[in-house]
Structure formats: C-alpha cells, structure tokens
N, C-alpha and C positions, 0 to 999 in steps of 0.2 A: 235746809235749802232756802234760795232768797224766795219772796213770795210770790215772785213771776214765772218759779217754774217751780209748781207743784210736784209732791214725793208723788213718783210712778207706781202706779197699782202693780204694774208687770214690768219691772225694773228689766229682768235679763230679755225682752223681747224690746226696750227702747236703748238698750245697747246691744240688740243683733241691729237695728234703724243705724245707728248709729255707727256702727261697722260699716254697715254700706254707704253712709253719707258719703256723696263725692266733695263735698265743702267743708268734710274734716280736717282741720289743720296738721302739718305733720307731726309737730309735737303730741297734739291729741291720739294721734292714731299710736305712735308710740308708749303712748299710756296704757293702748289697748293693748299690748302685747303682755300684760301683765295678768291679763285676765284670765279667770281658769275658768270660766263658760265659756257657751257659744259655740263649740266645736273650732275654733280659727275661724271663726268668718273674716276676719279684719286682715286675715291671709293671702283671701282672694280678691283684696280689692285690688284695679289693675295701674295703680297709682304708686305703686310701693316702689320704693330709691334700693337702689344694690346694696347702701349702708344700711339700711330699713331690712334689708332680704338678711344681710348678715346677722341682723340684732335678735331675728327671730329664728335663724338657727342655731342661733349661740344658745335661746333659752331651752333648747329639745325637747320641749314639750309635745306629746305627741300628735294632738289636735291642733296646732297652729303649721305643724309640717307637713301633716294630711292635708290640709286646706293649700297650704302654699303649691304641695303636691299638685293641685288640684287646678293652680293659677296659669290660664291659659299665655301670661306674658311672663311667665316668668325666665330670666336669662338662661341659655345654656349651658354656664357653669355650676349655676345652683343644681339643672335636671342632672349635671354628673355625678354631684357631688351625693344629690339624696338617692341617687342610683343606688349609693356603696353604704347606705343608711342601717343600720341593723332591724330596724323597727322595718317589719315585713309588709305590713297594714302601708306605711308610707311609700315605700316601691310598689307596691301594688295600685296605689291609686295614681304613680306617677306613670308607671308601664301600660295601665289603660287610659290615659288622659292624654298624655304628649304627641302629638300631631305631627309637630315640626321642629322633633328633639333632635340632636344632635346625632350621628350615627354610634359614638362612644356609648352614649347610654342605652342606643338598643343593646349592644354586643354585650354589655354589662350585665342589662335583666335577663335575656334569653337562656343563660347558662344559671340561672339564680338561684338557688336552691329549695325554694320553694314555691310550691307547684301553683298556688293561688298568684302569686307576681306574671309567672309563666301567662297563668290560664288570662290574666288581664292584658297582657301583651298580644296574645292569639288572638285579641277582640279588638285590638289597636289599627286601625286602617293606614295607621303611620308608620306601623314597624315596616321597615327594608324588607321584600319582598325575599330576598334570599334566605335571608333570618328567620322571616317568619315560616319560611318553607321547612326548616330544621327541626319546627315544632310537630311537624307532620311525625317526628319519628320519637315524642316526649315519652318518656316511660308513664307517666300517667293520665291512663285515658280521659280523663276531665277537659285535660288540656288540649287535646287529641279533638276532643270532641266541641269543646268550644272554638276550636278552628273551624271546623268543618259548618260550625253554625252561620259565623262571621263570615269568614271570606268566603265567601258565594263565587269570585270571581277565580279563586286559586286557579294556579298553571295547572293542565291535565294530571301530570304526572301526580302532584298533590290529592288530587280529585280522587284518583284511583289509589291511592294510600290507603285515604278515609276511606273511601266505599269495600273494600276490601280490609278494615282492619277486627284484628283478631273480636276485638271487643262490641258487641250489640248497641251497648250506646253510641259508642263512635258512629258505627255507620247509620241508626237511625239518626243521628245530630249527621251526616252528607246525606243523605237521603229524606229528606221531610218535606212533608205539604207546607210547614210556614217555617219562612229565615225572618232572622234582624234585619238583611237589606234585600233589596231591589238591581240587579235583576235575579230569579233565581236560577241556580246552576242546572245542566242538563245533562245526565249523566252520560257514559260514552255509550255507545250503541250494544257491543259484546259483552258488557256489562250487567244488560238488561235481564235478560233470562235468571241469572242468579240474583239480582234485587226484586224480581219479582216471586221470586222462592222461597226468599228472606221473610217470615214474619215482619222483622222489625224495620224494614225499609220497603215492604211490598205498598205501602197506601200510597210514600214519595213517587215510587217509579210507576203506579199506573198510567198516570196520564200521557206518560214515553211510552206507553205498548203499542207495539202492533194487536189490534186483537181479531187474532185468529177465532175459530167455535169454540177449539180446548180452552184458549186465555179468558176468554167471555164467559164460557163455563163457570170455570175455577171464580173468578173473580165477584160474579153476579150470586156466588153462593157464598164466598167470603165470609168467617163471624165475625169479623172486625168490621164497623159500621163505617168506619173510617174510609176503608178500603172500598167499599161499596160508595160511598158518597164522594169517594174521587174518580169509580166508574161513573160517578154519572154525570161527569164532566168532560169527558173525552170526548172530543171533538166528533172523532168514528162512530160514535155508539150509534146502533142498528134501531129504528124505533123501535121492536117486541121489546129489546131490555129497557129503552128507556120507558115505556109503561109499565113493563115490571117491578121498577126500581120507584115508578111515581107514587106505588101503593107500598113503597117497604116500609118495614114496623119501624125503623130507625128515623125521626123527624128528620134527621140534618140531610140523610138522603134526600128525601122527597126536594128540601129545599134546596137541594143542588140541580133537581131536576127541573123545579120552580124556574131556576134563574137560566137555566138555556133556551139561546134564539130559535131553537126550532121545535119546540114546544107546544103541542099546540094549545090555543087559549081554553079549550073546553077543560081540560087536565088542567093547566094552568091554576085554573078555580077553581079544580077539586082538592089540587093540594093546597092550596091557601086556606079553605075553609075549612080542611081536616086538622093543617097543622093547627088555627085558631080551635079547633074542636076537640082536640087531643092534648094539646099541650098543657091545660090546666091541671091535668090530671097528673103531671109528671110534675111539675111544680109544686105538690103535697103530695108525693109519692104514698103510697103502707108498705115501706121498705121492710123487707125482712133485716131486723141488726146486723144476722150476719151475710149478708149482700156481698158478694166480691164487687173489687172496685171496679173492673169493667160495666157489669151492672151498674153501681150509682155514676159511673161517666155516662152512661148513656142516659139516665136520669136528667143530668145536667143538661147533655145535648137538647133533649125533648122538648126540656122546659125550655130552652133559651130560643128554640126556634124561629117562633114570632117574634120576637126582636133581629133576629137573624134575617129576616122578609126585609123588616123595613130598613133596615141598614144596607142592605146590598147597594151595592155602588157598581153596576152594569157597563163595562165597557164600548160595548154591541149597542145599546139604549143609546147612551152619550155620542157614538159618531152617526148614530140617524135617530136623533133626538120626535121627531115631527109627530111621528105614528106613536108616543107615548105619552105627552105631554099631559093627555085627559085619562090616562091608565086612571084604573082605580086600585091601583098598587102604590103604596107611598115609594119603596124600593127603585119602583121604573120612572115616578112622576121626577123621583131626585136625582135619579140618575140624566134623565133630560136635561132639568137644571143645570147640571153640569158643563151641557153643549157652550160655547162662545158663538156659535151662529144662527141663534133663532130669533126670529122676527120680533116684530116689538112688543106687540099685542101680546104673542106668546108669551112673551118675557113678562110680561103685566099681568097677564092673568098666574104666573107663578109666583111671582111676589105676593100676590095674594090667596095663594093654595089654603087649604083649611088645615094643613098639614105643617107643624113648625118649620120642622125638617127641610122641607122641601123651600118654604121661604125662606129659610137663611142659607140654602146652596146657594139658591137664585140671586140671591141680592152678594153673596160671595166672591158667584161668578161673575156678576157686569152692575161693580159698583157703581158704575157711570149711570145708570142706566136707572137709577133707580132716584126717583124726585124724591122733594123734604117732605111731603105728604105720607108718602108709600115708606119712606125711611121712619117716620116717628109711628107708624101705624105698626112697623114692625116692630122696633124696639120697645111699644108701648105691649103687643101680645106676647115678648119671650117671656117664658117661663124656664127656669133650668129647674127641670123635671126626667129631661134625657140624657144619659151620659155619652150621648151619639152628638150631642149637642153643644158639650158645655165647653171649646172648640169658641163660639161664639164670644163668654166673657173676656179670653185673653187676645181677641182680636178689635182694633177700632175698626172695621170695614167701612161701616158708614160715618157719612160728615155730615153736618146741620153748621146754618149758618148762623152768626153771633147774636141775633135777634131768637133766633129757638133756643137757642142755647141758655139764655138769659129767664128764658120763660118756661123752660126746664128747673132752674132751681125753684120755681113755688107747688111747680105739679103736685098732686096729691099721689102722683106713682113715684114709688125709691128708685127704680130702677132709672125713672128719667130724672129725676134730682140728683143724683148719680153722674147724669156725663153732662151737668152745668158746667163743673169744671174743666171741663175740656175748652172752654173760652180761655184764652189765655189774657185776655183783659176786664175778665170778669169783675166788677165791683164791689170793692173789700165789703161794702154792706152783705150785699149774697152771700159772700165767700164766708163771712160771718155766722151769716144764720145758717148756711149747713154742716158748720162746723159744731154748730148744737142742736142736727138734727136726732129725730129718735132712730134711725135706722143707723148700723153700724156701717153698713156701706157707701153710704151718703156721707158719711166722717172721713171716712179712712180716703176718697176719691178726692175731697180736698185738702186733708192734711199737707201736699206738698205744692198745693198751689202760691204762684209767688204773690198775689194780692191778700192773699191771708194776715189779716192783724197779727201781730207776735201773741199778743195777749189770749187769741182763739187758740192756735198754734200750742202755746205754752199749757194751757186746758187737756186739749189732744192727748200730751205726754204723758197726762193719767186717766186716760180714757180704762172704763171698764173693759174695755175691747181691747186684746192683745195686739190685733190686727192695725188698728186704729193709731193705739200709742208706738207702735213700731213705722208705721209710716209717718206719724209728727216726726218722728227722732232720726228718719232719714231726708228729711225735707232740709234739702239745701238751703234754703233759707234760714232753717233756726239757729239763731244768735251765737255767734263764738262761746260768750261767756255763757250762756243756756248749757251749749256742750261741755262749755268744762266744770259746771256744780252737776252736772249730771254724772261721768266720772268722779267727780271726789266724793257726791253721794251713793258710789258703788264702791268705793274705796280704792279707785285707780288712781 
C-alpha cells in the first residue's frame, strides 16, 4: 500500500468504516459487494441505486440479502421479491423489519411456512392489522405467543384468543407484568377470575382484581414472589397487607412496597435499610447445586434489589416533584429530576446532587437550564460505572461554547478531550494532537472530524484500536484514492 495509508491492524473493522462511509463512491461500494465479511453491511447503506439493489441479489449471497433485508429504504419490489426468497434467515429478517412494505409482502410471509418468519411478522407493528389478527390462530405457539407479547394494542376479540389459549406460554406471553411496548393491555373484566386461577398468568392480572378477603388471602400467601410483589402494587391494598408484604422474605416485594405513595416513611426506611442489609447475602448465595430454579430466580431478585431502589423512576414523585427533591432516596431525588416544573434553585441544587443519576436526569431534563459551569462540572464527574447510566455516552444533551471546547482538547480528563471535537472549527493543530492521544476514545471522537490532517486520518486506519481504525475508514473525509488502496489491499 502507498505510504500515506498504512496496512490496517484490523482490516475487516476499516472496511465495516468503510461500508458505512457516506462519501463512498458508487463504484467503490460496488466493489464491496464482493466481499465475504462483514455480515452485508454495505447492504444497509441507505444510498444504494435499484441497479445497485439488483447487483446484490444477483450475487445470493446470504449476508448481503439479510442486511439488504434489513434496509429500511429499500424499494417495494425488492421487499416482494425477497418475500419469495428460499433462504428463511432472509424473510425473517424482512417480515420483522418492514414498516411500510407493501400489502403483497405481508400476504406472502403470513402463510410462510416457517414458523420463525411467522413469529417475526407477529412482532412487526407494520403487518395489516387483519393479517396480523390470523396469526392469533398459528398452529405454533411461539408465534401465538409472540403476538400476544407485541401487540399490546390487539382488537378484543384477539386479546381473548391469547388469554384463553390452549397453551401456558401463550397466555403467560397476554398476561405479563412486562411487554415490548407501551401502553400495556387490560384484560377483559369476565376474564379475570380464571387469570387469576391460572398460575401462569395469575401475577399479570393481579393488579386488575378486585380484592375482595378471599382474593387478598389467596394472593398475600401466594409462593410466587412475583405474585406477591405485584400485590403490592395495587392501588386497593388495605394497609395490614401492605405491612405484611413490607416484611416479606422476597426483596423485590418489599421494593414494590418501597415505591408506593402511601407508604409510610417510617416503613419506608425499614425497607431500604433491610433490603441494603440482606441483599449482600443473596449476591454470594451457599446455594444448594441442586436448588430448583425458582430458588436461584429468587436469588437473582434479592441480590438485584438495591439497584432496583435506585433505578425506580416514580411517576407520583415526578408530577409533585417539591416534597422529594432532598429525599435521601437516590430513586425519589430522580424521579423529581424528572419534573419540567421546578424552580430554579431546585433545578441547581440537582445538577449538582452527589448522586450521578440524579445529575444527569436533571441536566436531561432542562438542558436550558443548565450554564457552562454546572455542564463541565458534570461531564467532568461522569463516570460510566452504571448501566442505568450509560444512556448518557450516546446522548450530546449538553453544549459548551467554541472557546471550552478548544480548552477541552488539552485537559488532563479523556472524557473532556473527548468532546473537543464537537467544535466544528476546531484547529487542524488540536485535531492533530488528539489524533495521537493515549486514550482510545480521544482517537476514535476525532477520527471523522473534517479539520483533521489526512496524514493523522491516514494513521487512525491502523490504529491498534478496532474502534478507532473503523471510525478513520468511515470519515467522509478520507481520500478517494485512500478508499480505493484500502479495497485492493483486501482484495476487492
């Protein structure tokens, strides 16, 4: 290769960069269809010509048709044509992908012979509503039952299919405390008495009882922990159960109890400090080996509890934010955060909460609101240490003006060396030196800046860093002919 663009440490990840490039020339990108890595990525780029679409079904290769499958622009006659594809892997990823396919192609995969294409079209919020209803009566319950996941919204009579179908999974999948979307379904009312009878849909339909002393009973004795911890979320619940339930051996109860408005704070703090006081113990279980698995789920639960505290996201908190903002609950202080209407002071003394959490709701919620001071003081303490958190790196929420920004690239923290290049007139000198800084993140943030020297740029492409050399290779900026010694040094 010429000596401006150095051999890539990590060749197949500067041509997945490179797939994505949108400044690849079309002949280039045709070059790429040759290639047998990469899964197709150069499939889904959304630039591709009809003559381009046809080149790459002519090659049937099954990874450039999956990806194409996969391409949210792709024309209507391609989605018919791979409707009728024998490669089942490629109707399946087209029947749960296509949004705004044609009605041909729903009619096509719904009869398709194989149940995985089925079960991805049942999860399609695009299929024709009619169509999709037919799958309410698939002979295999997977499919049956990833309906009932998905469409939350299904017409009644669907509803009562699923909840009444022969098979236990199906109706736990219409019957569950957690769906894919929003809002979740409510089962029909006559319905109720025998979902609550049902083991395997009894924890969905608690929260729809009426509870009479029998249901309260049965329910508050429950051995499904599950079951009990969505008693103690019902709105109705009488307080003797809710104190009974704040002491149950099951953490994830207590922390259901934890999180209701009428709670009182004395209990409150009992179970905060139990679950901190118990949970470690369940986090290094002395598990018997042969433990049934209900046992080690409950295990799971226990330990995960305290993370479960501070993650609560309170909707009751958030619409009368006032009365919790100095909680000593990280759960409630974020859930405040939340609010769009608190004072300003409030707002500032939460940006700077001693709780990450809480300052990166805050500054989430009212970017305005938050000066270049209080913005670098934040981004100077994140830490992604939380995965409640990490939420934050693939968001720019906050701005700094071209003078911070500038004085950003010499910081002694990566993390703020890191969004120098968010200048977009930053000075090919800087752009320079953090293209040879030691952090890899500090590389990879300016690889596709357009002040970047070629000569840094060209460096990049053999970055030890995978990350690193796959973002030089998609920076529109690098060199036509850089793109094309880079292909014929992969043999495209």
């Amino acid at each position: 290769m010429d000596a401006d663009t150095p051999t890539p440490v990590h060749l197949d990840n500067v041509l997945d960069g490179l797939a994505r490039n949108p400044a690849l020339p079309a002949p280039l990108i045709r070059r790429m269809f040759a290639r047998q890595q990469g899964w197709g990525l150069v499939a889904k780029r959304p630039d591709l010509t009809e003559s381009m679409i046809d080149e790459i079904v002519a090659t049937d290769d099954h990874w450039l048709l999956h990806a194409l499958a996969l391409n949210d622009r792709l024309p209507d006659r391609f989605r018919i044509l791979l409707a009728a594809h024998p490669d089942e892997g490629i109707r399946s990823a087209l029947a749960g992908r296509a949004a705004t396919a044609p009605r041909r192609m729903f009619e096509l995969l719904v009869d398709d012979p194989e149940s995985k294409v089925r079960e991805s079209l049942a999860q399609n919020r695009g299929t024709p509503p009619d169509l999709r209803a037919r799958l309410a009566a698939d002979p295999d319950p997977a499919v049956r039952a990833a309906l009932a996941k998905h469409w939350t919204q299904a017409p009644e009579a669907v509803r009562r299919t699923l909840l009444t179908d022969p098979e236990a999974t199906v109706r736990a999948a219409a019957c569950a405390t957690h769906f894919p979307r929003h809002p979740h379904p409510v089962p029909p009312a006559d319905l109720l008495p025998a979902l609550l009878a049902d083991p395997v849909t009894r924890a969905g339909a608690v929260i729809h009882a009426a509870l009479d002393a029998e249901t309260l009973r049965r329910l508050a004795d429950d051995p499904d922990s599950e079951v009990r911890a969505e008693l103690a979320r019902h709105p109705d619940l009488p307080p003797s159960v809710r104190e009974a339930l704040a002491v149950d051996p099951a953490l994830n109860v207590r922390v259901k109890v934890f999180a209701r408005p009428d709670t009182p704070e004395q209990t409150r703090a009992r179970i905060h400090a139990s679950v901190h006081e118990l949970a470690p113990a369940a986090d290094d279980p002395d598990l018997d080996p042969d433990a049934d698995e209900e046992t080690v789920v409950q295990c799971f639960l226990n330990a995960f509890a305290p993370t479960e505290l501070r993650s609560l996201r309170l909707p009751w908190v958030t619409a009368d934010p006032l009365p919790h903002v100095d909680s000593p609950y990280v759960g409630f202080r974020a859930s405040a955060a939340g609010s769009k209407d608190l004072p300003a002071d409030v707002v500032a003394r939460l940006l700077d909460d001693e709780e990450q959490m809480v300052r990166l709701t805050m500054a989430s919620t009212a970017p305005h609101l938050v000066d270049h001071a209080t913005a670098e003081s934040i981004e100077r303490r994140y830490r992604r240490r939380d995965k409640f958190t990490f939420w934050w790196d693939k968001e720019q929420v906050l701005t700094f003006p071209q003078e911070t920004l500038r004085r950003f690239a010499t910081d002694p923290e990566p993390r703020l060396r890191s969004l120098a290049p968010r200048d977009p007139e930053l000075p090919p000198e800087l752009a320079e030196q953090l293209a040879a800084d030691p952090e890899d993140r500090v590389r990879r943030a300016v690889a596709p800046h357009p002040n970047l020297p070629p000569p840094s740029l060209h460096r990049l492409l053999a970055d030890s860093s995978e990350h690193v050399a796959e973002a030089a290779a998609a920076s529109p900026f690098l060199p036509v002919d850089s793109m094309e010694r880079l292909l014929t040094r992969a043999g495209l």
